[in-house]
C-alpha positions as CSV (number, residue, x, y, z in Angstrom):
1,X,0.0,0.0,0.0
2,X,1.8,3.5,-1.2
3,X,5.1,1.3,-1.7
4,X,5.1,-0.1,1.8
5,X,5.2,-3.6,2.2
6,X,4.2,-5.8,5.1
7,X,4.1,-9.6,5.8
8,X,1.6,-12.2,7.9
9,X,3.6,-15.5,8.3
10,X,1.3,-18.3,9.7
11,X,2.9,-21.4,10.8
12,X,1.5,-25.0,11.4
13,X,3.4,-25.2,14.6
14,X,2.3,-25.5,18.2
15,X,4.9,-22.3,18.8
16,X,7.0,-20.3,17.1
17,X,10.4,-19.2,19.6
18,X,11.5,-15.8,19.7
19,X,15.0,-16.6,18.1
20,X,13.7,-18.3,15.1
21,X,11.2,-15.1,14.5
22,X,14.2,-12.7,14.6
23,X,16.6,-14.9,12.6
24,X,14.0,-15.0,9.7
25,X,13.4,-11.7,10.4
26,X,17.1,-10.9,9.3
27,X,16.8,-12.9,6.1
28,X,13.6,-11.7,4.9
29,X,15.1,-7.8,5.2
30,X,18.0,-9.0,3.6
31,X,16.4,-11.0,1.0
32,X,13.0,-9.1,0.1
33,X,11.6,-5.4,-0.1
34,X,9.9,-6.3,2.5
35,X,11.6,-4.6,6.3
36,X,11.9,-7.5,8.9
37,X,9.6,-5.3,11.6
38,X,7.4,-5.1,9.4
39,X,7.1,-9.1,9.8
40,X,4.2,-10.8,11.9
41,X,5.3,-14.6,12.1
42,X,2.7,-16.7,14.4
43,X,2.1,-20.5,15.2
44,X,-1.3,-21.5,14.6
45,X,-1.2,-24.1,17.9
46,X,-1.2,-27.2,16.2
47,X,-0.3,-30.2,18.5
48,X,0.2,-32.5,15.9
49,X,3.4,-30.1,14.1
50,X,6.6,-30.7,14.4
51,X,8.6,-30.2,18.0
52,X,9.4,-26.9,19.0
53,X,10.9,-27.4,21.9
54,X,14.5,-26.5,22.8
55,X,14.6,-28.8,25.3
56,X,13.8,-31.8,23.9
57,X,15.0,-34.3,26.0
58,X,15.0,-37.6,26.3
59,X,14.9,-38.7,22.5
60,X,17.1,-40.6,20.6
61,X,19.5,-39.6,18.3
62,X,17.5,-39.8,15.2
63,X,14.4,-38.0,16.1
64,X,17.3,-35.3,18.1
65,X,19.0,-34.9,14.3
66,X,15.6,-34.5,12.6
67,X,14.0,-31.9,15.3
68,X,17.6,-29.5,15.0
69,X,18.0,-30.0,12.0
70,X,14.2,-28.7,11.0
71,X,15.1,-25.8,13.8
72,X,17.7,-24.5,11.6
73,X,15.8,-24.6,8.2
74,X,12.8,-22.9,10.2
75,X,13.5,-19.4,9.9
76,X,15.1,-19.8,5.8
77,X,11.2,-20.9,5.3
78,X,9.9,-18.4,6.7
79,X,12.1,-16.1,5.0
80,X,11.2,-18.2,1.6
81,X,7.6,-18.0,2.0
82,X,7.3,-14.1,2.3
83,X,10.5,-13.9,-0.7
84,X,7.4,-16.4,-2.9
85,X,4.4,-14.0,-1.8
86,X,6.3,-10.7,-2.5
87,X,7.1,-12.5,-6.0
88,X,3.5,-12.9,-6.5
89,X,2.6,-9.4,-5.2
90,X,-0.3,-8.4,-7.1
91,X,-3.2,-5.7,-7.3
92,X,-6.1,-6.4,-5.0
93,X,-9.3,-5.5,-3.6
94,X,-10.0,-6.4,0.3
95,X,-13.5,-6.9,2.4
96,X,-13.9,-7.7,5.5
97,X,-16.5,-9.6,7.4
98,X,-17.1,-11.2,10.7
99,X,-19.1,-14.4,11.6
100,X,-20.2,-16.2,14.3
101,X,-19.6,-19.7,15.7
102,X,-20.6,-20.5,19.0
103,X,-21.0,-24.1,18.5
104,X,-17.3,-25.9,18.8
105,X,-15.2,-23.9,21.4
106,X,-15.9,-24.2,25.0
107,X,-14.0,-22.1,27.9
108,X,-11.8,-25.2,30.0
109,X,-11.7,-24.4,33.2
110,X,-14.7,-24.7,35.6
111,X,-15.5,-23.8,39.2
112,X,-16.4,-26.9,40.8
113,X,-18.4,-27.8,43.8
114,X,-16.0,-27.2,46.3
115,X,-15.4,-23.8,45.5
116,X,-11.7,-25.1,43.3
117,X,-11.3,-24.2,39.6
118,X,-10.9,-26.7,37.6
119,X,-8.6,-27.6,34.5
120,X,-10.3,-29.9,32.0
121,X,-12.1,-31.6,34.5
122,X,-14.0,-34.3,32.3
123,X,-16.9,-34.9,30.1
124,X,-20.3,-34.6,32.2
125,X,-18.6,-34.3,35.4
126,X,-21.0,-33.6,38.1
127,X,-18.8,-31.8,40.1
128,X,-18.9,-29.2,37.4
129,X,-20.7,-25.6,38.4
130,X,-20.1,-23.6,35.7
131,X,-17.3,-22.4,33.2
132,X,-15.0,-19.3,34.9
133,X,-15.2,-17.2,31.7
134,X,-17.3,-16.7,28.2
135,X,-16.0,-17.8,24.7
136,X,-15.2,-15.2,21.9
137,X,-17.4,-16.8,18.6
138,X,-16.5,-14.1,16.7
139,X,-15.1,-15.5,13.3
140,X,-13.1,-12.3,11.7
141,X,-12.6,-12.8,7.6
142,X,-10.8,-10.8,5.3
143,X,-10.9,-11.4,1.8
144,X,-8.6,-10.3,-0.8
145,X,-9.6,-10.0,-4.9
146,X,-8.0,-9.3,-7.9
147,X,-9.1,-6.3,-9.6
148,X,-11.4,-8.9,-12.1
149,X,-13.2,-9.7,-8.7
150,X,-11.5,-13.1,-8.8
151,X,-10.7,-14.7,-5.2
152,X,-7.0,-14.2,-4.3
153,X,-6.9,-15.7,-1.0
154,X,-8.6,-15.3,2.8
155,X,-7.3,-15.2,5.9
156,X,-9.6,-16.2,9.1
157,X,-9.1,-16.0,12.6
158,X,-10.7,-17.9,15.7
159,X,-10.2,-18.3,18.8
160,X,-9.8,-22.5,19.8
161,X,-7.6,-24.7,20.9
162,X,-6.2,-26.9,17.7
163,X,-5.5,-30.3,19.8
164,X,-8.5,-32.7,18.3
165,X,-6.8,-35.1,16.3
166,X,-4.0,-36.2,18.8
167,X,-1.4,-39.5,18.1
168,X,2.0,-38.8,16.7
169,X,1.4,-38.4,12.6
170,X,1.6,-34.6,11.6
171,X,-1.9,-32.8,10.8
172,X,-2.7,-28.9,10.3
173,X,-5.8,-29.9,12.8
174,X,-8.9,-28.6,12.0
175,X,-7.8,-25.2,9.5
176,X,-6.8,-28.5,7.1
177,X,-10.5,-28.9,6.9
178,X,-11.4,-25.4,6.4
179,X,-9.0,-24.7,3.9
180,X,-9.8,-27.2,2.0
181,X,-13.4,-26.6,1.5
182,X,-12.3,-22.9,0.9
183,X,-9.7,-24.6,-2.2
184,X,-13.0,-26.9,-3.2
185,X,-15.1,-23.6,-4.0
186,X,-12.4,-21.0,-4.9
187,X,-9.9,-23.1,-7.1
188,X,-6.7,-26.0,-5.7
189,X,-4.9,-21.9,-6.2
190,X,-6.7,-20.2,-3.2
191,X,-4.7,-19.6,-0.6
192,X,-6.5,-19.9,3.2
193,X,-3.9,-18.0,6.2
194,X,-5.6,-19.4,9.3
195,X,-4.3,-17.5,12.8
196,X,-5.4,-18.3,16.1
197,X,-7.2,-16.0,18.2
198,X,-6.7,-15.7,22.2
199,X,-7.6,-19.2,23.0
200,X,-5.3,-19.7,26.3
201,X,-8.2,-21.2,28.5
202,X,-10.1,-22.2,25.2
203,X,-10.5,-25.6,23.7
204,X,-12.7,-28.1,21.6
205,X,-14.1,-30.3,24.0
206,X,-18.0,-29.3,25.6
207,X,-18.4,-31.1,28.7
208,X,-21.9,-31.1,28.6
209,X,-21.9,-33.8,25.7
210,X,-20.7,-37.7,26.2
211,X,-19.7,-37.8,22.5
212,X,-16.0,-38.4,22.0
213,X,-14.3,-35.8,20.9
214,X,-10.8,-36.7,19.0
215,X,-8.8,-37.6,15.2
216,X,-9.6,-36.2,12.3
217,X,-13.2,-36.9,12.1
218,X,-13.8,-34.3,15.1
219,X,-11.3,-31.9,13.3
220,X,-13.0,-32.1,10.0
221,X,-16.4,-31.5,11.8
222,X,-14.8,-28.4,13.6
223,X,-13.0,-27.1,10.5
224,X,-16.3,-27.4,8.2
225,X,-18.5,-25.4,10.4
226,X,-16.2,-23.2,10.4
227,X,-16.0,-23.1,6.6
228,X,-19.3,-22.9,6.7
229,X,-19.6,-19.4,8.8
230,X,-16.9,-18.5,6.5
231,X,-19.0,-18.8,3.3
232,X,-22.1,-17.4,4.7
233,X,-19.9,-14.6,6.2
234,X,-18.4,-13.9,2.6
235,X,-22.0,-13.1,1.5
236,X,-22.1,-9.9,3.6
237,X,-18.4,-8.8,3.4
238,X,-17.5,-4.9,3.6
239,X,-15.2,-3.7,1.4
240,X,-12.8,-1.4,2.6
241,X,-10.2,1.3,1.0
242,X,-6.9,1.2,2.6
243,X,-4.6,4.4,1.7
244,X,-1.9,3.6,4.3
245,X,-0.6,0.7,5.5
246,X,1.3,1.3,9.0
247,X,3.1,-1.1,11.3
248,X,4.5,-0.5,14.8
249,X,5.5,-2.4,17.9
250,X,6.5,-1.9,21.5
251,X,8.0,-4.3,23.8
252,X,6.5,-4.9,27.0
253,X,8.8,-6.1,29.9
254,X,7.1,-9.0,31.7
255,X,7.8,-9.7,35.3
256,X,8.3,-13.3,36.4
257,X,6.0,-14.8,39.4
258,X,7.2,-15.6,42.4
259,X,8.8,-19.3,43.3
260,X,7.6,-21.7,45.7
261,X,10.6,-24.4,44.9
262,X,14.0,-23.9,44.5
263,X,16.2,-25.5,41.6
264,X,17.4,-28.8,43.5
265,X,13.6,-29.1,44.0
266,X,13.2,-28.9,40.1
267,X,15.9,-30.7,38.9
268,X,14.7,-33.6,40.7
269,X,11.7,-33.8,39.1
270,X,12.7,-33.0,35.9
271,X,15.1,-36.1,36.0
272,X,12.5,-38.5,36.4
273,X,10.3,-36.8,33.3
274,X,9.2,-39.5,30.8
275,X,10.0,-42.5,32.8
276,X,8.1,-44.8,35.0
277,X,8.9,-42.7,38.2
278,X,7.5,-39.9,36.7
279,X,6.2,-36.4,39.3
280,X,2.4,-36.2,39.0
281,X,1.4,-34.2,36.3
282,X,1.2,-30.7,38.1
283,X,4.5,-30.8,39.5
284,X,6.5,-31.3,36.1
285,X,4.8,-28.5,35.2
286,X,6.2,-26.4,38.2
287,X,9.0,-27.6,37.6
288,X,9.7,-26.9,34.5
289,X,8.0,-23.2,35.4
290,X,10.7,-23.2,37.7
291,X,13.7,-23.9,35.8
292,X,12.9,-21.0,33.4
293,X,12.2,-18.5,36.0
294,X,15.1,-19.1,37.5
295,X,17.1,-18.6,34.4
296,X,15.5,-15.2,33.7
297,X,17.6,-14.6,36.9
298,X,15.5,-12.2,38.5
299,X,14.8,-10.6,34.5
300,X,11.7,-9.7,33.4
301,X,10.4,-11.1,30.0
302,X,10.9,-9.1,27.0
303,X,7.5,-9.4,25.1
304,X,6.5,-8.5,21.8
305,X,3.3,-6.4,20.6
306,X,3.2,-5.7,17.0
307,X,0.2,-4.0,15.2
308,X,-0.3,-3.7,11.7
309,X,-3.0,-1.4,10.0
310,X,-5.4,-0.9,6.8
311,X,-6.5,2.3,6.7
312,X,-8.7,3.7,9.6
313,X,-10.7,0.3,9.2
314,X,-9.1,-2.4,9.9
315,X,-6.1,-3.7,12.3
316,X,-3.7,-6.9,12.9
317,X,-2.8,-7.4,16.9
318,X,-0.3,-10.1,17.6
319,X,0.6,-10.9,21.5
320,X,3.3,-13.7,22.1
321,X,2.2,-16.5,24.5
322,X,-1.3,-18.1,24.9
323,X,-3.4,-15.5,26.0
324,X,-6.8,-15.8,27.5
325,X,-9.8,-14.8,25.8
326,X,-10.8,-12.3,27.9
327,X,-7.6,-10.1,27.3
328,X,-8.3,-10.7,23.4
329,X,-12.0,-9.6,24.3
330,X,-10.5,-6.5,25.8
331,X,-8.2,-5.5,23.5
332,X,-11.1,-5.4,20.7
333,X,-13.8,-3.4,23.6
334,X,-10.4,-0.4,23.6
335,X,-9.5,-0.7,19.9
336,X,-10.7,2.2,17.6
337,X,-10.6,0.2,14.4
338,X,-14.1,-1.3,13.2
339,X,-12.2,-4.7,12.8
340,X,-9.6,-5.9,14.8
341,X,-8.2,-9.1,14.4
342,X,-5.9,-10.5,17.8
343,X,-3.4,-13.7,17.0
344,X,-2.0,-15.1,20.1
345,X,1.4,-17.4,19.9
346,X,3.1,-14.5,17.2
347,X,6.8,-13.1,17.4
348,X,7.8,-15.7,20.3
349,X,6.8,-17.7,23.2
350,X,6.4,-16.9,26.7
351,X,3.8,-19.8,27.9
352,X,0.6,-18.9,29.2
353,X,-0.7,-15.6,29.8
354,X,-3.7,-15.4,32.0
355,X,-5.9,-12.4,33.0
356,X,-5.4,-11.0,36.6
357,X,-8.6,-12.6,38.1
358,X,-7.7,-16.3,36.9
359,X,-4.2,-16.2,39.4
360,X,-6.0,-16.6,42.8
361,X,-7.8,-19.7,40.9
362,X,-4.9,-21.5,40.2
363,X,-5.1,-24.7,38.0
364,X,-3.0,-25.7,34.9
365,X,-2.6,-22.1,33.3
366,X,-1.8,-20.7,36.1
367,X,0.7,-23.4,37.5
368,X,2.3,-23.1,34.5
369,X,2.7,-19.4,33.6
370,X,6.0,-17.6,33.5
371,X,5.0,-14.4,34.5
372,X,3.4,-12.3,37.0
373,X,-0.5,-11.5,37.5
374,X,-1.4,-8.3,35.5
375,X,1.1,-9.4,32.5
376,X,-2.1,-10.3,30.0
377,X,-3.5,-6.4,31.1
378,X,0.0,-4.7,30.1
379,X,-0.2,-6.2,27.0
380,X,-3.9,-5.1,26.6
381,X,-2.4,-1.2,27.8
382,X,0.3,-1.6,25.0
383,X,-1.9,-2.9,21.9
384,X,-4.6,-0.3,23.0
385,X,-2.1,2.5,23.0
386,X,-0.5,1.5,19.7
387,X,-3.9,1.3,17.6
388,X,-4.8,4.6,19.3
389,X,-1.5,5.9,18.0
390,X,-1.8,4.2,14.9
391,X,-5.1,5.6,14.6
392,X,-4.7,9.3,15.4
393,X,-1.6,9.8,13.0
């Protein structure tokens, strides 16, 4: 837009770690017209991607070679897929719509009967009260034209968990299934960029129902009612008229929580991780809490808010982390653009990020986050503050 380029990377991975986003970040302003911080790179949360993390232990040598080895081809392909797009760069018309699907993601933690929150607690539990927050159905689409009115490609957020087919074979999880329906009625050229929205404490599975809910029958089901929404959402689509196209970004320092164990403690546990004397569940993951905490030695974490912009209409929010939905929610209630679209898990990972009020209640999220209650709300503050800015200027 008025010669300034800017790029969306999404990535079938369960995460995307900070140093992979900045080396392709390095390669893509060395390689392409298109400036590195100008860059959003995001994992769409599938558990069934390759392994992301850098700790990786316990595997053989084989599977060790394969998982580096991908690690250090990682950010070239990221580099190579924005290099392909800005090769194909083309006139275009964009409209933007949003739907609603309220049917396939459910909010996971509950208060129970005993006054505890908890974490996945179990199809028709009776113990269940009710769910502690609300789910986000909206269902943003953007869809981009050629100036013939011929379907380039869309791009569609939501806010879910993408952990329904399980096992150990890769699978893009349920975006598989909406894209392809979107390549059955557009053409096998349409391109479909999925992102996840602020799903931290959002998944697929509705207590309320007995049904099973796993493998790529359930992700299928999932990824064509979203299709669905899609279509019916592309009937009533707005089209907008970007002059400018601006990007900016702050970083937001992050303190960690305080410890309840010390390193000996962790160590311990860690040591038996994957074998038969295994901590319960709970305790490897404050252990493994601990272990990076303790290595930020007493630093805060250095976390990444980047906002792109359309025009006065429309605006791009990526947060690192998974984020809960109600700081997703919030960000959209402050935000001056009519559509604002909020991808969680973009330009790094920092683990869960829950709201202020989800701390005292503890359970998985909250066991497991690196850093401090009221870390979700500064990242609100700083998105806010850059789509005002973006906004006003």
């Amino acid at each position: 837009v008025g010669g300034k380029k800017a790029a969306m990377v999404s990535c079938d991975l369960v995460a995307i770690p900070r140093e992979f986003v900045l080396e392709a970040r390095e390669i893509i302003s060395r390689e392409t017209g298109v400036p590195g911080e100008n860059v959003i790179v995001s994992a769409t949360h599938t558990h069934t991607g390759p392994e992301m993390g850098l700790r990786l232990k316990g595997v053989d040598e084989k599977t060790m070679k394969l998982a580096t080895g991908y690690h250090k081809r990682l950010p070239g392909l990221i580099a190579k897929s924005v290099k392909d797009a800005e090769a194909k760069l083309t006139a275009a018309s964009i409209s933007a719509g949003v739907g609603n699907v309220d049917s396939v993601a459910f909010v996971r933690r509950f208060w129970m009967q005993d006054g505890t929150v908890g974490w996945n607690p179990g199809k028709m539990n009776p113990k269940i009260v009710r769910p502690t927050a609300e789910i986000d159905p909206s269902l943003p689409v953007v869809l981009f034209e050629s100036p013939q009115h011929n379907p380039l490609a869309l791009y569609v957020n939501y806010a879910n968990h993408l952990d329904t087919v399980g096992g150990m074979e890769f699978s893009k999880d349920y975006p598989y299934a909406l894209a392809k329906e979107m390549s059955d009625v557009f053409g096998p050229n349409f391109v479909t960029v999925f992102t996840i929205g602020t799903a931290g404490n959002i998944n697929h599975i509705d207590v309320q129902s007995p049904t099973p809910q796993k493998g790529h029958g359930e992700a299928a089901r999932i990824g064509t009612i979203l299709a669905g929404e899609t279509l019916e959402t592309l009937r009533h689509m707005e089209t907008l008229d970007p002059k400018t196209l601006k990007v900016s970004s702050r970083i937001v320092p992050l303190d960690t929580p305080k410890l309840e164990k010390d390193k000996a403690w962790a160590d311990g546990i860690v040591a038996r991780y994957g074998t038969d004397q295994a901590a319960p569940f709970y305790e490897q993951v404050y252990a493994f809490k601990t272990l990076d905490v303790l290595n930020q030695q007493g630093k805060p974490y250095e976390a990444e808010v980047q906002v792109i912009t359309l025009g006065d209409q429309i605006a791009w929010v990526a947060l690192p982390g998974e984020v809960f939905v109600e700081l997703g929610e919030a960000i959209k209630i402050g935000s001056p653009y009519p559509y604002t679209i909020v991808t969680e898990l973009a330009n790094g990972l920092i683990g869960y990020i829950p709201n202020r009020e989800a701390y005292p209640q503890g359970a998985y999220e909250v066991i497991s986050t690196r850093v401090a209650a009221g870390s979700g709300e500064k990242l609100v503050d700083a998105a806010i503050d850059l789509l005002i800015e973006q906004r006003s200027h």
